[in-house]
N, CA, C and O atoms as a Tinker XYZ file with bonds, in Angstrom:
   432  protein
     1  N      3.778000    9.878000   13.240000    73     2
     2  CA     3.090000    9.482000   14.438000    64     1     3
     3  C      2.885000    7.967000   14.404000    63     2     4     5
     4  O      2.316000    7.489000   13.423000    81     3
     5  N      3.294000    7.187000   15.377000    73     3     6
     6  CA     2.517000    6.106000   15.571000    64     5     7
     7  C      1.433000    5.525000   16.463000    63     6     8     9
     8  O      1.125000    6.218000   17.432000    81     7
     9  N      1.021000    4.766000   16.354000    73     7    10
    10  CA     0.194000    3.939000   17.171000    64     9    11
    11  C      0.147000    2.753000   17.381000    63    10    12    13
    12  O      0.900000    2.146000   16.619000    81    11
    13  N     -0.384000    2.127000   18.059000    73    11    14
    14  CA    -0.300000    0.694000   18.574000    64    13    15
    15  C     -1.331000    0.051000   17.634000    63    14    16    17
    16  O     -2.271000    0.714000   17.194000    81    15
    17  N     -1.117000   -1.486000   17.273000    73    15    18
    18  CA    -1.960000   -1.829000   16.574000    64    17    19
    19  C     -3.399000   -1.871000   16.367000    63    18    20    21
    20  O     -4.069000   -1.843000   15.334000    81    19
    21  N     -3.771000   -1.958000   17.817000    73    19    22
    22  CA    -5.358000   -1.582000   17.642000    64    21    23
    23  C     -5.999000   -0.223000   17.402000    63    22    24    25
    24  O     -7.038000    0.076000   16.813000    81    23
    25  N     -4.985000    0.597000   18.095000    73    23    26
    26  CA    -5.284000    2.106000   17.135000    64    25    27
    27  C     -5.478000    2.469000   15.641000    63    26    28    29
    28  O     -6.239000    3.183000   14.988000    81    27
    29  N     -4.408000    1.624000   15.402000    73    27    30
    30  CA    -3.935000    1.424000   13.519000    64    29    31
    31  C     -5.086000    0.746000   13.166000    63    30    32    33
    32  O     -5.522000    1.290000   12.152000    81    31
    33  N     -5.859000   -0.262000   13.534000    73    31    34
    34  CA    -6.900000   -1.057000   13.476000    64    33    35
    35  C     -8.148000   -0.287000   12.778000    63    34    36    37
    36  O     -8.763000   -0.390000   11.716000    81    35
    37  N     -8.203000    0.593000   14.009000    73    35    38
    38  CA    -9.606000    1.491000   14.128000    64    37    39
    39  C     -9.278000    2.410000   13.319000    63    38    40    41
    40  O    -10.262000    2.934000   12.796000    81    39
    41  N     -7.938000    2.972000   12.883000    73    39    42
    42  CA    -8.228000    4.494000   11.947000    64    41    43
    43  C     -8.420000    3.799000   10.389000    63    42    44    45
    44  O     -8.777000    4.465000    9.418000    81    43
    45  N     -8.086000    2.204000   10.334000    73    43    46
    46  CA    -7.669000    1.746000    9.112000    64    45    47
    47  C     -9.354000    1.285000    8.857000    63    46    48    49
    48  O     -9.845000    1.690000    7.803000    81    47
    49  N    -10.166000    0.531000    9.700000    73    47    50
    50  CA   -11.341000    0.729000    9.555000    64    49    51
    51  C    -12.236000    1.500000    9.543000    63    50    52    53
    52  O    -13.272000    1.268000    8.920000    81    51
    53  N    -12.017000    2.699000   10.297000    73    51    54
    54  CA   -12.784000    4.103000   10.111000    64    53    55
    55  C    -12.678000    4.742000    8.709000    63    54    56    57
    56  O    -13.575000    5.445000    8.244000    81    55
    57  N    -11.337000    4.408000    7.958000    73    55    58
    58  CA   -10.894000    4.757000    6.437000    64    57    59
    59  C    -11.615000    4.310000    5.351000    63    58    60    61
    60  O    -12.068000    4.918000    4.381000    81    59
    61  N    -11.664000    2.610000    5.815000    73    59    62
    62  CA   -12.381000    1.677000    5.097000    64    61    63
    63  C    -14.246000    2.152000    4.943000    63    62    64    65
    64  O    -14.885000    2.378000    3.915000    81    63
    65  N    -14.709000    2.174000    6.409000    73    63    66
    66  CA   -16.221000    2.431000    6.512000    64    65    67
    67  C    -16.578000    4.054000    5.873000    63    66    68    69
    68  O    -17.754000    4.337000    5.645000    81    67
    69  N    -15.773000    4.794000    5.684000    73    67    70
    70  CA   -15.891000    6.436000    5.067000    64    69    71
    71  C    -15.967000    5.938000    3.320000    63    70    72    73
    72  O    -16.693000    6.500000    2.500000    81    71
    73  N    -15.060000    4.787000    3.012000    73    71    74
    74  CA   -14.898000    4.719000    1.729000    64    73    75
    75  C    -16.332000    3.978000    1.321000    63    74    76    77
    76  O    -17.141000    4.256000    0.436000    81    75
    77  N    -16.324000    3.207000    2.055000    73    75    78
    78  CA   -17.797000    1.992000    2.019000    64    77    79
    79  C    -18.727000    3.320000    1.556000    63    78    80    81
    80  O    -18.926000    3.688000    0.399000    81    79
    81  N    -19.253000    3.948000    2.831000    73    79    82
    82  CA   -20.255000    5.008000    2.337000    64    81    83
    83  C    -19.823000    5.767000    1.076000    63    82    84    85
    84  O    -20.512000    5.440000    0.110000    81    83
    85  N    -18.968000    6.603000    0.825000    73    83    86
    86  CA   -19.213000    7.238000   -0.052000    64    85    87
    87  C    -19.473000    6.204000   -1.328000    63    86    88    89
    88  O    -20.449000    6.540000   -1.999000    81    87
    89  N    -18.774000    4.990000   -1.799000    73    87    90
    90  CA   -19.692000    3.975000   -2.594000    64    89    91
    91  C    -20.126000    3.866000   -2.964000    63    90    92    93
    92  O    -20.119000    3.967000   -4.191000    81    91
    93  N    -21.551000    3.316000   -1.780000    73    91    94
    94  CA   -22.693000    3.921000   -1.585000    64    93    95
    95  C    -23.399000    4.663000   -2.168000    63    94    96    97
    96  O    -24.385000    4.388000   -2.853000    81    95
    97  N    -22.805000    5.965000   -1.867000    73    95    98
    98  CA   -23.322000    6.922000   -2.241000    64    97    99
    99  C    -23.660000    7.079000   -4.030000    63    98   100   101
   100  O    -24.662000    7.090000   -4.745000    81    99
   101  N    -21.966000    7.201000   -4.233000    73    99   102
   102  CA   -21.914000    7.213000   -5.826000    64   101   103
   103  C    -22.600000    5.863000   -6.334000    63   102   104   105
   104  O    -23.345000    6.184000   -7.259000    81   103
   105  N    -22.663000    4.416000   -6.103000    73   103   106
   106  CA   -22.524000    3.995000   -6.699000    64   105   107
   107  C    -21.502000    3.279000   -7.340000    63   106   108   109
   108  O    -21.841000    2.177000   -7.771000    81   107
   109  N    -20.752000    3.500000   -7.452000    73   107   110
   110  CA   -19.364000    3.051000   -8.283000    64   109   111
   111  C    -18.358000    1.957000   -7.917000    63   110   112   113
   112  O    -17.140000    2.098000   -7.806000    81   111
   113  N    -19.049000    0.891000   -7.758000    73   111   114
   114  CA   -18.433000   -0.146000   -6.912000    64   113   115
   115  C    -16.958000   -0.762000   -7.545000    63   114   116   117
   116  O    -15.852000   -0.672000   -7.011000    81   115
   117  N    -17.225000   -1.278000   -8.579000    73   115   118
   118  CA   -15.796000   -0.922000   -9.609000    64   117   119
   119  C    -15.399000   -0.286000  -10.424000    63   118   120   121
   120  O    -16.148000    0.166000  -11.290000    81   119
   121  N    -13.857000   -0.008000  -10.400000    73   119   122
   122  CA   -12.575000   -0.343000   -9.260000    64   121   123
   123  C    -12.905000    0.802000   -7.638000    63   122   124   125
   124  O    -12.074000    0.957000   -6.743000    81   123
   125  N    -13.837000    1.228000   -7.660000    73   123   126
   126  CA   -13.903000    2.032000   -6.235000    64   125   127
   127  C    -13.430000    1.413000   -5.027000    63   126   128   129
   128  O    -12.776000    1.994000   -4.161000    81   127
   129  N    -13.805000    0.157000   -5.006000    73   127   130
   130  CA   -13.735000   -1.266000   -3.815000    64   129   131
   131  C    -11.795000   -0.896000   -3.854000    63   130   132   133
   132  O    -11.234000   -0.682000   -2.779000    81   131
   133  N    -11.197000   -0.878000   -4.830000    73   131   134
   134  CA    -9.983000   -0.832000   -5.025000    64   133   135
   135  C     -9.069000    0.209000   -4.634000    63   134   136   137
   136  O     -7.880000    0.045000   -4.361000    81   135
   137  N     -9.783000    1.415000   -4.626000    73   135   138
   138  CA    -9.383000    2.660000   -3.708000    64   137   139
   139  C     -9.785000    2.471000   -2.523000    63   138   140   141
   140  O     -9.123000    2.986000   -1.622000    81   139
   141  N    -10.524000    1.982000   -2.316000    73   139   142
   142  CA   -11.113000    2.175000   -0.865000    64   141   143
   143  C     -9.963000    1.137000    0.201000    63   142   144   145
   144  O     -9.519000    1.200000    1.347000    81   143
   145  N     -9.867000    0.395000   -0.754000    73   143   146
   146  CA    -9.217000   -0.925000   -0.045000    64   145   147
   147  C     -7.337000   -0.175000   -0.167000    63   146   148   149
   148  O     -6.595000   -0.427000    0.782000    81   147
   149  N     -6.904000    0.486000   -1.083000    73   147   150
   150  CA    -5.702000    1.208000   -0.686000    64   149   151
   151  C     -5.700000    2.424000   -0.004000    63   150   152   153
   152  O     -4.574000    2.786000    0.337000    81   151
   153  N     -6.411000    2.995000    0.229000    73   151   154
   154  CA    -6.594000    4.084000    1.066000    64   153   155
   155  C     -6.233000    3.693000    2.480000    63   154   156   157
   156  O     -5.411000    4.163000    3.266000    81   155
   157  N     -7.370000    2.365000    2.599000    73   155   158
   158  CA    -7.745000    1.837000    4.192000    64   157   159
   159  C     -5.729000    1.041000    4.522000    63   158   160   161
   160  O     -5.146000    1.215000    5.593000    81   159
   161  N     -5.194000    0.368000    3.494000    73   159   162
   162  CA    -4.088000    0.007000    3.807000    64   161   163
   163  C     -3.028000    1.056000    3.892000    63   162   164   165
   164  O     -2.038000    0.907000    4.608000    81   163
   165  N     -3.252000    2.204000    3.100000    73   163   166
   166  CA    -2.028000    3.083000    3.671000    64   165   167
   167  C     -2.322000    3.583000    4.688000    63   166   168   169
   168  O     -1.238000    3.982000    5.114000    81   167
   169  N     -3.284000    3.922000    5.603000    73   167   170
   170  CA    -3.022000    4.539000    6.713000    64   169   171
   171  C     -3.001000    3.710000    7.714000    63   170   172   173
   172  O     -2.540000    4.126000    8.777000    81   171
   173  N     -3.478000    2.375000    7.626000    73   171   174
   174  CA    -2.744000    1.322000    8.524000    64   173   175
   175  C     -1.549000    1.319000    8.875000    63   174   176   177
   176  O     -1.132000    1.431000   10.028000    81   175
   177  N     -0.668000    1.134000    7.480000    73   175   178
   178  CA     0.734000    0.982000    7.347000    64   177   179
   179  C      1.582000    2.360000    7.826000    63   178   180   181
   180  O      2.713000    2.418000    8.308000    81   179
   181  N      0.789000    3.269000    7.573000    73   179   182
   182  CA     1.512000    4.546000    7.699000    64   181   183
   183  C      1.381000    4.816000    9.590000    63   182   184   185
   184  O      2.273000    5.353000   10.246000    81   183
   185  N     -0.078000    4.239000   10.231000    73   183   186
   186  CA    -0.190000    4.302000   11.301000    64   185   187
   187  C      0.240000    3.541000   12.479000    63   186   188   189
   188  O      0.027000    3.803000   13.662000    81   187
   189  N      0.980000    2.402000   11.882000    73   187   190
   190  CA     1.745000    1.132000   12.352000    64   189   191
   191  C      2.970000    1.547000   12.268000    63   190   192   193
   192  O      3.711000    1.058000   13.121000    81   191
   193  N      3.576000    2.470000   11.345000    73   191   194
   194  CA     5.006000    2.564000   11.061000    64   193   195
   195  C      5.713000    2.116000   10.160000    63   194   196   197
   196  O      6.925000    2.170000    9.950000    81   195
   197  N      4.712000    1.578000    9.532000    73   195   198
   198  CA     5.077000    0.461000    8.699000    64   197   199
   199  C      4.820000    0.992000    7.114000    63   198   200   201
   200  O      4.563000    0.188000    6.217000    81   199
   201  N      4.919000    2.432000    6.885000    73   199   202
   202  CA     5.280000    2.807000    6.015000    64   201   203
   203  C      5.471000    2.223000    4.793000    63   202   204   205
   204  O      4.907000    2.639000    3.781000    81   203
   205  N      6.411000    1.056000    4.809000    73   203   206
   206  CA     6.435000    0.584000    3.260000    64   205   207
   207  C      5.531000   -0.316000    3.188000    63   206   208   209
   208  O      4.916000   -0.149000    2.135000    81   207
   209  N      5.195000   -1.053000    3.679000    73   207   210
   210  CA     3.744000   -2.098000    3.791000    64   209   211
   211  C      2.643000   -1.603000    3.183000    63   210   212   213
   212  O      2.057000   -2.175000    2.264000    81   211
   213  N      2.189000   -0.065000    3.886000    73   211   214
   214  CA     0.900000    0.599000    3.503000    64   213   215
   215  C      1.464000    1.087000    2.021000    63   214   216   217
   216  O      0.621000    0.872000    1.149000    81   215
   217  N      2.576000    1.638000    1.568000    73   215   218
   218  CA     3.024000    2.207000    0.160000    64   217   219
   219  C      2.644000    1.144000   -0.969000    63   218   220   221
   220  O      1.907000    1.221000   -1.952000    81   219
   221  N      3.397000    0.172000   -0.470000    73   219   222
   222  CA     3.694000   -1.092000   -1.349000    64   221   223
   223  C      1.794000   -1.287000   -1.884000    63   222   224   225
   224  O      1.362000   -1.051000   -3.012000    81   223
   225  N      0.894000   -1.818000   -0.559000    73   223   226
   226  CA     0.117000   -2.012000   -0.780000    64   225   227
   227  C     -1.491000   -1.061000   -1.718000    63   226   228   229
   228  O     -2.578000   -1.298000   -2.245000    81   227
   229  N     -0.418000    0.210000   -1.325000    73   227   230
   230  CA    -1.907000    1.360000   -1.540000    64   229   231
   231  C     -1.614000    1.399000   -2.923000    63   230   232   233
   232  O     -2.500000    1.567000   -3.761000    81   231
   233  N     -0.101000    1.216000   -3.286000    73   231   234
   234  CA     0.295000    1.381000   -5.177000    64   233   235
   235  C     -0.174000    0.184000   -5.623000    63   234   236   237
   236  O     -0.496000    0.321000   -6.804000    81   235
   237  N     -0.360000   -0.890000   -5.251000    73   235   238
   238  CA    -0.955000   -1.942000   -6.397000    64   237   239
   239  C     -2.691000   -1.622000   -6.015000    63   238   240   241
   240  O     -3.521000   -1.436000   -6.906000    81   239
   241  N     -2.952000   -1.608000   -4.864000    73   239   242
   242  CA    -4.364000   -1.301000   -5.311000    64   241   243
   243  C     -5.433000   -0.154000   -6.113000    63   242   244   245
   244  O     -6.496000   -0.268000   -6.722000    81   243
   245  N     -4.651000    0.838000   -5.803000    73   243   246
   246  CA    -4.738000    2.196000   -6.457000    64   245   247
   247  C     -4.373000    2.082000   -7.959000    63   246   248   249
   248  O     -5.002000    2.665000   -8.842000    81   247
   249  N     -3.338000    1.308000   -8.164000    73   247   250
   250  CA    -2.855000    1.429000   -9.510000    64   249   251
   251  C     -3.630000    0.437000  -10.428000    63   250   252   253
   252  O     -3.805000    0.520000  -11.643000    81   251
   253  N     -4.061000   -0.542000   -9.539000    73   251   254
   254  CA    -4.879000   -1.690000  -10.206000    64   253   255
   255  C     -6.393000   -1.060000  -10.338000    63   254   256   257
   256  O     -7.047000   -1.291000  -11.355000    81   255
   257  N     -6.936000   -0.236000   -9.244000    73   255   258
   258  CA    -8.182000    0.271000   -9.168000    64   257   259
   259  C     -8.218000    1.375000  -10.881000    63   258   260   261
   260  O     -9.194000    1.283000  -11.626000    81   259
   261  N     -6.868000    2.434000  -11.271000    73   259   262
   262  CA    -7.252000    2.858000  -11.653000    64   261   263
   263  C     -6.811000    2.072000  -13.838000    63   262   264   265
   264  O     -7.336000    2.498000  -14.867000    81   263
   265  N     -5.751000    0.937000  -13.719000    73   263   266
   266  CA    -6.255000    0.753000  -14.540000    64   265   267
   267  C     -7.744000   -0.104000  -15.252000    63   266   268   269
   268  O     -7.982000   -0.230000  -16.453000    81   267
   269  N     -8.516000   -0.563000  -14.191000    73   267   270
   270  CA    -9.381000   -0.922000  -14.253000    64   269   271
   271  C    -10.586000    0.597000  -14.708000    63   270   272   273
   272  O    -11.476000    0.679000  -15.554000    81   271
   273  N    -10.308000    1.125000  -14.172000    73   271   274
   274  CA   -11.289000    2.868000  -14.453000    64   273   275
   275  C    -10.891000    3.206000  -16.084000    63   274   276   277
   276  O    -11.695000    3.141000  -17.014000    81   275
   277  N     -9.540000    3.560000  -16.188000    73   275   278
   278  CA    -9.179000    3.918000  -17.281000    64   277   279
   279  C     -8.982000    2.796000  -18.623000    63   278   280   281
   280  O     -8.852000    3.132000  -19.800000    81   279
   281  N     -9.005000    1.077000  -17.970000    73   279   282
   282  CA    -9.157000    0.603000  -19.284000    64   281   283
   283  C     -7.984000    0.222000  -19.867000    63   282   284   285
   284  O     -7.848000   -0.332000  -20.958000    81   283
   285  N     -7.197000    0.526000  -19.137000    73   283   286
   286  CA    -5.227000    0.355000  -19.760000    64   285   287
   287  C     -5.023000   -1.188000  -19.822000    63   286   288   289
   288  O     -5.219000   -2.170000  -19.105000    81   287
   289  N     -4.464000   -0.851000  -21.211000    73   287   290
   290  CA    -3.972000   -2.468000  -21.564000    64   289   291
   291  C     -3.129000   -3.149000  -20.279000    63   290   292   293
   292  O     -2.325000   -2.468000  -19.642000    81   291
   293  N     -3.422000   -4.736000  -19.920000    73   291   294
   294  CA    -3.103000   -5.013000  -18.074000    64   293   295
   295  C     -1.599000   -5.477000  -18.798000    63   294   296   297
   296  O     -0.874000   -5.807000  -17.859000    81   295
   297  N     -1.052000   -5.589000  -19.756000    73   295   298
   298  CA     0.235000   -5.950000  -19.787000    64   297   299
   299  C      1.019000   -4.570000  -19.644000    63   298   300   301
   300  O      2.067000   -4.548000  -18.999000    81   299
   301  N      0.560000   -3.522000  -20.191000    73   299   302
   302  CA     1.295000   -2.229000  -20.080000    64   301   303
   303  C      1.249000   -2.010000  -18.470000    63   302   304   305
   304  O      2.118000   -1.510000  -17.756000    81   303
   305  N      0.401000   -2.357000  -18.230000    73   303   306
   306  CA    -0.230000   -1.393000  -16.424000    64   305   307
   307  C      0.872000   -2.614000  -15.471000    63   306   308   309
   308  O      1.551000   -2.294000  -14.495000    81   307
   309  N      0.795000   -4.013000  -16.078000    73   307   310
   310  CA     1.796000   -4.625000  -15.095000    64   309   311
   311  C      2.990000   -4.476000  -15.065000    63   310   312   313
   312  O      3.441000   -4.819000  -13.972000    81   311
   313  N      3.939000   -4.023000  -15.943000    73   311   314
   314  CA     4.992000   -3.306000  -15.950000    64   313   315
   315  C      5.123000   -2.052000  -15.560000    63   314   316   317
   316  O      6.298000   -1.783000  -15.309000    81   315
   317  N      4.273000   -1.041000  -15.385000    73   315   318
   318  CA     3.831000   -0.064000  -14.779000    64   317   319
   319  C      3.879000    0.160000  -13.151000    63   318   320   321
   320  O      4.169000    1.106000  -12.419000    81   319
   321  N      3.477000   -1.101000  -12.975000    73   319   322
   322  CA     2.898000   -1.090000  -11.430000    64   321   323
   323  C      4.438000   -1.636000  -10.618000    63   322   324   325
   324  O      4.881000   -1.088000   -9.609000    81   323
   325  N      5.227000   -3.060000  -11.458000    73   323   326
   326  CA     6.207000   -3.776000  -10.959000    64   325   327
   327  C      7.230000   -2.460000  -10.946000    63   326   328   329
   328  O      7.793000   -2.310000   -9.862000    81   327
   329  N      7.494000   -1.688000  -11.759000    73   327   330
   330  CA     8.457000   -0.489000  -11.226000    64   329   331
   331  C      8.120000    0.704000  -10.786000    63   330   332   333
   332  O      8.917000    1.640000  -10.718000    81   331
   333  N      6.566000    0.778000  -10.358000    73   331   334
   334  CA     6.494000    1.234000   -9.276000    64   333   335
   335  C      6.660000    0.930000   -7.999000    63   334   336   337
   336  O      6.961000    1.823000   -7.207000    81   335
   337  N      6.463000   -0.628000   -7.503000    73   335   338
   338  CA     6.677000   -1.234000   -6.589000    64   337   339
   339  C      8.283000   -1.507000   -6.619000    63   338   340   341
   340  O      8.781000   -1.872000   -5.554000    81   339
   341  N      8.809000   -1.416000   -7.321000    73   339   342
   342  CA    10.726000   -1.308000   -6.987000    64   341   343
   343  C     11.196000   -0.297000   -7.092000    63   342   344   345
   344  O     12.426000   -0.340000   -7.113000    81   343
   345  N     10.719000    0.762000   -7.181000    73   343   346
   346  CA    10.975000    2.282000   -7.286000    64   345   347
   347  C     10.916000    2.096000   -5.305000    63   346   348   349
   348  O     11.847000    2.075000   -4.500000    81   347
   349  N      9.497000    1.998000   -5.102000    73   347   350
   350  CA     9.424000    2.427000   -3.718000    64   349   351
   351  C      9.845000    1.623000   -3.189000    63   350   352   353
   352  O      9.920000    2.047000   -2.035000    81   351
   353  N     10.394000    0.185000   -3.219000    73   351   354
   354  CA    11.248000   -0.710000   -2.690000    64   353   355
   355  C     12.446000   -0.153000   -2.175000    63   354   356   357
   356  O     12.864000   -0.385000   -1.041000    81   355
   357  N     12.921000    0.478000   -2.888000    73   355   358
   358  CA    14.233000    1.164000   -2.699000    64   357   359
   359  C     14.183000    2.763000   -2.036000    63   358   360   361
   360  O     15.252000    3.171000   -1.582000    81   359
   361  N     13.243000    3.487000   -1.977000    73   359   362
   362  CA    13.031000    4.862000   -1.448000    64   361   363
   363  C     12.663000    4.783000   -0.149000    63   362   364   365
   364  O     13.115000    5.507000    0.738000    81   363
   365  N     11.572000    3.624000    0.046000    73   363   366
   366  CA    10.813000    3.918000    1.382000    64   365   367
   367  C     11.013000    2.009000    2.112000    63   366   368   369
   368  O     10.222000    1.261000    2.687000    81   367
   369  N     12.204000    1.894000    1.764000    73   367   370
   370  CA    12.493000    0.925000    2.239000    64   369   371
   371  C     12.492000    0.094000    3.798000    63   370   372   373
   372  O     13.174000    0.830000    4.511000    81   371
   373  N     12.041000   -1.080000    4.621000    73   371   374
   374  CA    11.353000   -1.453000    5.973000    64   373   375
   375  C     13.366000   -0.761000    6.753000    63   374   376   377
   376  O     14.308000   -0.494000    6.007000    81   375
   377  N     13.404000   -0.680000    8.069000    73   375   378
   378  CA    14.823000   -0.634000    8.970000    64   377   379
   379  C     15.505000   -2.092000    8.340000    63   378   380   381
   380  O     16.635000   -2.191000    7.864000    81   379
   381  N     14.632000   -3.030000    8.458000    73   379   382
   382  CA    15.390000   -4.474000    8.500000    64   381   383
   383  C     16.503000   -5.070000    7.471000    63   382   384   385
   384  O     17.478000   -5.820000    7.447000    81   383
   385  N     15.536000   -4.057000    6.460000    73   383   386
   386  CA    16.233000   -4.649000    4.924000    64   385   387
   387  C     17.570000   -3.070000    4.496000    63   386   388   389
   388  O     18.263000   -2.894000    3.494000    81   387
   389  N     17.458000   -2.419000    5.485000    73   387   390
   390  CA    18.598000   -1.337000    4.820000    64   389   391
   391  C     19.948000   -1.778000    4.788000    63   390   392   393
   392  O     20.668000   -1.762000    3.789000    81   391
   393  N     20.239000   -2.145000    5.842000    73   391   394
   394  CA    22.371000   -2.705000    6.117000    64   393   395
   395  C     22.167000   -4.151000    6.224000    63   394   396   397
   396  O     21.193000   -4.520000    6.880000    81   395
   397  N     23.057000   -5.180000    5.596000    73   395   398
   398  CA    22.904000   -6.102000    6.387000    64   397   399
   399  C     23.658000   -5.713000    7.395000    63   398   400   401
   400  O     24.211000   -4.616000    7.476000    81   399
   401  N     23.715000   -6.808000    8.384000    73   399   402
   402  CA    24.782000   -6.687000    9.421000    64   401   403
   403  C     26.506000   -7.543000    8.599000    63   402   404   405
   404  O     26.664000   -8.442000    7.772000    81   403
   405  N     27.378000   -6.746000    9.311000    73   403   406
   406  CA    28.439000   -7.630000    9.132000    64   405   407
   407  C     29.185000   -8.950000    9.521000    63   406   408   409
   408  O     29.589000   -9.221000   10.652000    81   407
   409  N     29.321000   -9.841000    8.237000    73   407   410
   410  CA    29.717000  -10.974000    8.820000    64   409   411
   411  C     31.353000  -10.753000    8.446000    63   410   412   413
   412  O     31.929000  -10.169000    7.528000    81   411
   413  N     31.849000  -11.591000    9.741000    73   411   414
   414  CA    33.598000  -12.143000    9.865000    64   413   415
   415  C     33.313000  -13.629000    8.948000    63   414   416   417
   416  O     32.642000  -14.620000    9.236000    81   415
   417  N     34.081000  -13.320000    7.817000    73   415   418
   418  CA    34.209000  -14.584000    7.054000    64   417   419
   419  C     35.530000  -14.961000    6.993000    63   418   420   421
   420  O     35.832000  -15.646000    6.016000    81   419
   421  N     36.575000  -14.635000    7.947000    73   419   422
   422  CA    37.970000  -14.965000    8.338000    64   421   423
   423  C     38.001000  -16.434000    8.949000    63   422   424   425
   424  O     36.954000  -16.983000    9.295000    81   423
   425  N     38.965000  -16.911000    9.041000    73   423   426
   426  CA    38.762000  -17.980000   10.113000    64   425   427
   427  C     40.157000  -18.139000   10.988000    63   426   428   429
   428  O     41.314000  -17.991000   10.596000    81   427
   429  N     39.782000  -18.408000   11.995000    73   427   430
   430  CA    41.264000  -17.653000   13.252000    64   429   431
   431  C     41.922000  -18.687000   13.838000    63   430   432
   432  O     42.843000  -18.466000   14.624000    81   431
């Protein structure tokens, strides 16, 4: 499904303000701020169309949120994260970047 950007706007802030509260609630401000903040970007991206934008973005924050939770050595977790982000580079890739177009490199 898509939507127009200000739609994408409002579900991406309605995502954000649900995460804010629960917070709140728990307490648990870090890395929570860090889920909250990839949550709110994938359904932007996902609600824009823009699919790899929200992916790209929800895996480094999510992945950063949770080695911050779990404590993982950040040199292991950054190699971790960089082929996760070229894993999905290549799976859930933008229209723009799939073909180039063809060039005539003849000359007539």
């Amino acid at each position: 499904m898509h939507f127009d950007k200000d739609q994408a706007d409002k579900l991406s802030g309605g995502v954000f303000l649900m995460g804010m509260g629960v917070l709140f609630y728990i307490g648990n401000w870090w890395p929570g701020l860090l889920f909250v903040i990839g949550a709110s970007s994938l359904v932007e991206g996902l609600a824009e169309g823009r699919g790899w934008c929200g992916l790209q973005a929800a895996a480094w924050s999510i992945g950063l949120g949770i080695v911050f939770l779990f404590r993982i050595h950040f040199v292991v977790a950054l190699f971790v994260l960089l082929g996760l982000s070229s894993i999905l580079g290549v799976l859930v890739r933008p229209p723009g970047f799939q073909n180039k177009p063809h060039v005539d490199n003849s000359l007539e």
